[in-house]
C-alpha positions in Angstrom: 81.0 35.1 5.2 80.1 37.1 1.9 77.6 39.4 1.2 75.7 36.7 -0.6 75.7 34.0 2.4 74.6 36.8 4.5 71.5 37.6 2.5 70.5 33.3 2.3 70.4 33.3 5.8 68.5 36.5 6.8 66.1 35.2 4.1 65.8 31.5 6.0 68.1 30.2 2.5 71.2 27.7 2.7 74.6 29.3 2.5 78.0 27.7 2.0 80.5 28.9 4.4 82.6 28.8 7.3 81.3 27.2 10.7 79.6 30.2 12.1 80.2 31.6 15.3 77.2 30.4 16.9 78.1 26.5 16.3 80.3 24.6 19.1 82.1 21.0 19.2 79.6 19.1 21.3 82.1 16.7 22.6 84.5 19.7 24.0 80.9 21.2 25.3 79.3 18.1 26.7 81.7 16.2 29.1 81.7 11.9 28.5 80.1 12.2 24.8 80.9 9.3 22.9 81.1 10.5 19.1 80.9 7.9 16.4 80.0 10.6 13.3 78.9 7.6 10.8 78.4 9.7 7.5 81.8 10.4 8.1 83.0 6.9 7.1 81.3 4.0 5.3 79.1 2.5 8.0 75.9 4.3 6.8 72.9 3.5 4.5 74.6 5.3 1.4 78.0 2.8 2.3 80.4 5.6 1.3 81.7 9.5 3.4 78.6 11.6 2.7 79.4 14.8 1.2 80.3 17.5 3.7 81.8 15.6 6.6 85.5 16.1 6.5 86.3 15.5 10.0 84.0 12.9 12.4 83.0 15.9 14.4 79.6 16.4 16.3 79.1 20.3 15.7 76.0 21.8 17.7 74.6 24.9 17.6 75.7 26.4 21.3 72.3 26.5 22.7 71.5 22.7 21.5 74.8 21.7 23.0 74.4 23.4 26.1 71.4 21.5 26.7 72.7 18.1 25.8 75.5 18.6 28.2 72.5 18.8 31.3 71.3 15.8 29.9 74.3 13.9 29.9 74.6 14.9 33.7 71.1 13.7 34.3 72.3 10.4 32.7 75.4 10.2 34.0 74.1 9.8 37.7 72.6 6.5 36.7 75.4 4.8 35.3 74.8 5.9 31.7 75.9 8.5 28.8 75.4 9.6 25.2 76.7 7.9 22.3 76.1 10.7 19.2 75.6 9.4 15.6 74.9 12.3 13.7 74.6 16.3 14.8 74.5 19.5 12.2 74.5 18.4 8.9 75.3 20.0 5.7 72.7 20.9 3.0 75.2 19.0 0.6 75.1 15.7 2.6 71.1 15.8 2.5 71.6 16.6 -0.9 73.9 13.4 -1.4 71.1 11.4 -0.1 68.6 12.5 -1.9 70.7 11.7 -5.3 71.4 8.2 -3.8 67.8 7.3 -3.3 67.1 8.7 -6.9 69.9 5.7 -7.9 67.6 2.3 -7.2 70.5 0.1 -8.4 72.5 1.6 -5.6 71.6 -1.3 -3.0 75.3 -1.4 -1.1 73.5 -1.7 2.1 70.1 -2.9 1.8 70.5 -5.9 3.9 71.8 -3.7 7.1 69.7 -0.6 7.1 66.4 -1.2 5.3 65.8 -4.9 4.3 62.2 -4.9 4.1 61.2 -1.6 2.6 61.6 -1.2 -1.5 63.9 1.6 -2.2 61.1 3.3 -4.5 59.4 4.1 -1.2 62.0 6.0 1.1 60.8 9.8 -0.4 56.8 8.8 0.2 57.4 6.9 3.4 59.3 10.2 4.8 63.0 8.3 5.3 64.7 10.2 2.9 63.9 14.6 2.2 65.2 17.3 0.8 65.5 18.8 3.2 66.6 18.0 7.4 66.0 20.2 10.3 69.9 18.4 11.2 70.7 21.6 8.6 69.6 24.0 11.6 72.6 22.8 14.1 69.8 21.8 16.8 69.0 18.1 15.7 70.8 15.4 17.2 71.4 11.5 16.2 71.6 9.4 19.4 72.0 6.5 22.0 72.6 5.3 25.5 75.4 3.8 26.5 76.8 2.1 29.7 79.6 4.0 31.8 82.1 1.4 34.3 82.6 2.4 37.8 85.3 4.2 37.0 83.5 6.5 34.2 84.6 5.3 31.1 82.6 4.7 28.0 80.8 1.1 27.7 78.7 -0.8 25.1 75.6 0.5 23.6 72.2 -0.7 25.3 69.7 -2.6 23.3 67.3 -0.3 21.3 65.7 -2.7 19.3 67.0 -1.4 15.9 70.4 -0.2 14.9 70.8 3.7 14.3 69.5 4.5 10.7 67.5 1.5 10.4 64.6 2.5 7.9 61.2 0.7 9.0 58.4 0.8 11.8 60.7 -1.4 13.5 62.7 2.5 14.4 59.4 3.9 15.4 59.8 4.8 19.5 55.7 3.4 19.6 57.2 0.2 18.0 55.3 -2.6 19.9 57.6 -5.7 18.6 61.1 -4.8 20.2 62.0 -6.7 23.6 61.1 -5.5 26.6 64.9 -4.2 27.6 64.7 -2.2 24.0 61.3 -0.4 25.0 62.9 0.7 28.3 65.6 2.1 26.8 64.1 4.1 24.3 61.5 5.3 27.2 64.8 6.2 28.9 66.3 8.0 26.2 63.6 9.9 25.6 62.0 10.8 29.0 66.1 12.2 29.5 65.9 14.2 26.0 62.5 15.7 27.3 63.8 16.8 30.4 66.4 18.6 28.7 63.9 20.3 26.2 64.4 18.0 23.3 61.1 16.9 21.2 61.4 13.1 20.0 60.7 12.4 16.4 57.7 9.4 16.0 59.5 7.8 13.1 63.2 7.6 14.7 64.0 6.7 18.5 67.6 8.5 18.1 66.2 11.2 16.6 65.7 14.9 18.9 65.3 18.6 18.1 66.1 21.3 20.5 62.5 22.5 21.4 63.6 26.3 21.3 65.8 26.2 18.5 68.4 29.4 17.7 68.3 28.8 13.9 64.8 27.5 13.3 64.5 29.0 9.6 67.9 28.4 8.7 69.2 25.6 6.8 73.5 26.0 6.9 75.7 24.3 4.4 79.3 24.7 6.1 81.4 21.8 6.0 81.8 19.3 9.3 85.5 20.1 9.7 
């Protein structure tokens, strides 16, 4: 890292480097994580690879996936495990979002991921900023899943929403999902609490490592 990426971060900036030496792959740290990385391919809200992700990896920063790994283990003794959408993400990517919702033609995947809200509204309503604490390697995208008898990975229980789906229908507090979805996102979260992550009111998948390493630091390496 160069003199200049060095300074960013001491000063709490964004710098454009290597994968520091304090970031781990989750899915070698956490045993049984499921990794579908969508910004990596075109099943997101943008409908294209967001900028930054060249390889569908869920990077962490060590501490963050050290604690995700205790609550897969927690998880696992009921039959069920962690499915990860999205985990340290680039300044770029963020910034790739923010130019997509500043392109209100750009309506690819309206129907899927936010059918009743009016693109206009994604920066006011707090769906779309310039900045994410995902940038600080301690903010993790995820979901429960089903394990067999025999350990392996199942289907995806029934949240209510998709992941990414912009809308109250996303909020955890939510009061029109089924029954089954409310449980699970109780279950989720009660599991992401007991491993020191804080929920996010707007987004069931969404938790923050309560004592995060990097919590003024917004990195821009590249997910490869």
């Amino acid at each position: 890292m160069g003199k200049i990426a060095l300074l960013l971060l001491a000063l709490g900036g964004t710098a454009a480097s290597a994968q520091p030496d304090g970031f781990v792959d989750a899915a070698t740290a956490v045993p049984g994580l499921a990794v579908e990385m969508r910004y990596f391919g075109t099943h997101n809200f943008v409908g294209t690879r967001i900028d930054g992700y060249e390889a569908p990896r869920c990077l962490m920063a060590r501490q963050a996936a050290v604690a995700l790994a205790g609550v897969e283990r927690d998880l696992a003794a009921r039959g069920l495990g962690l499915k990860a959408f999205d985990c340290y993400r680039p300044a770029r990517a963020v910034a790739h979002f923010v130019r997509w919702a500043g392109n209100l033609a750009d309506l690819k995947n309206k129907a899927e991921f936010y059918p009743r809200m009016d693109k206009r509204n994604l920066f006011k309503d707090g769906y779309i900023a310039s900045r994410s604490g995902h940038s600080r390697g301690a903010t993790v995208d995820l979901t429960l899943i089903r394990l067999d008898d025999g350990g392996e990975l199942g289907g995806e229980l029934d949240m209510g929403t998709p992941f990414d789906f912009f809308g109250p229908q996303s909020w955890p507090s939510y009061p029109g999902v089924s029954d089954e979805a409310r449980r699970n996102r109780t279950l989720l979260a009660e599991a992401m609490r007991r491993g020191d992550f804080r929920p996010y009111a707007r987004e069931w998948w969404h938790f923050t490592l309560a004592r995060e390493p990097f919590p003024s630091t917004y990195f821009d390496f590249p997910v490869r």
